[in-house]
N, C-alpha and C positions, 0 to 999 in steps of 0.2 A: 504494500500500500504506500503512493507518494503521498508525503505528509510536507506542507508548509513548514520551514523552522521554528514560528510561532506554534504550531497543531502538533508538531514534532515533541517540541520541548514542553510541551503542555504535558503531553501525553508521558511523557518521560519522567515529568515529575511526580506524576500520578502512579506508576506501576512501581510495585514494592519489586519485582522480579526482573526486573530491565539492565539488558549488558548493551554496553555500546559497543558497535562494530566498525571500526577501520577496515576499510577496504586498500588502502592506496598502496604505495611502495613503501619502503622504510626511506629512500630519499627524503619521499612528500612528506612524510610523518616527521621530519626533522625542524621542518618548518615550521611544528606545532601541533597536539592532537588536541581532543575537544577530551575532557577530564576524563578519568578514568576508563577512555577507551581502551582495547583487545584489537592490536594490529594484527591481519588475516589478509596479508597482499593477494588481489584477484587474482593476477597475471602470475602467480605461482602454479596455476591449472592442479594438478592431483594433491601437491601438498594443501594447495587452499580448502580442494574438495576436508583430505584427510583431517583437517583441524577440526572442517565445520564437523565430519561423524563424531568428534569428540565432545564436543558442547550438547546441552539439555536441552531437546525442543520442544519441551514445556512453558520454556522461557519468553520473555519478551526482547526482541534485540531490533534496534537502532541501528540504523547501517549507513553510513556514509562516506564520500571518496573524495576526490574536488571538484568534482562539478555536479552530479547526481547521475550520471550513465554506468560508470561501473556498481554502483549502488544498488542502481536500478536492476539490474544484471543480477548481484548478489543476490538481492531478494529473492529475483526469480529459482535462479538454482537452489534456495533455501527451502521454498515452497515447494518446488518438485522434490525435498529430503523428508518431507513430512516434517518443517519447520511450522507453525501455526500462526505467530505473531511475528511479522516481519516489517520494519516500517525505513522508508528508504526517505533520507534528507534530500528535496527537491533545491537542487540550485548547490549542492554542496557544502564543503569547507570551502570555498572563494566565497562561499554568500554568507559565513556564520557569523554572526553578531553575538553569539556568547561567550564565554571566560574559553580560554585555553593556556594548556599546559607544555611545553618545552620537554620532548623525552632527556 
């Protein structure tokens, strides 16, 4: 589900069970992550797969990349793992107006 950053972080605040999900490179992720994100580079193909069979998809998770197409992507492939709650930051990390962290 694309969610506005406003609907995003609403939503975010709201779920007791909410992991964030970095999509991007570890490059991109030096530039800054959004708090307590789980970097899971897309463009890793099988290990990206492998990580995600590792996580609870009971969960709710937050996925964003910098612009929202790999995001968008992630979702998807999340949703075909029998992921349930997936929600993809439209507009990305170049659009985020909230706090971020320096790995």
């Amino acid at each position: 589900m694309n969610l506005s950053q406003n609907d995003w972080t609403t939503k975010l605040s709201s779920a007791l069970d909410a992991i964030i999900l970095d999509v991007r490179t570890q490059d991109e992720c030096n530039d800054g992550i959004i708090p307590d994100a789980i970097l899971n580079d897309i463009y890793k193909g099988q290990e990206f797969i492998s990580a995600l069979d590792k996580l609870d998809k009971s969960k709710k998770y937050f996925v964003y990349c910098k612009g929202g197409g790999r995001s968008a992507q992630a979702c998807n492939i999340m949703s075909q793992l029998g992921f349930e709650n997936v929600y993809n930051l439209e507009g990305g990390f170049m659009n985020w107006k909230g706090a971020v962290e320096i790995p």
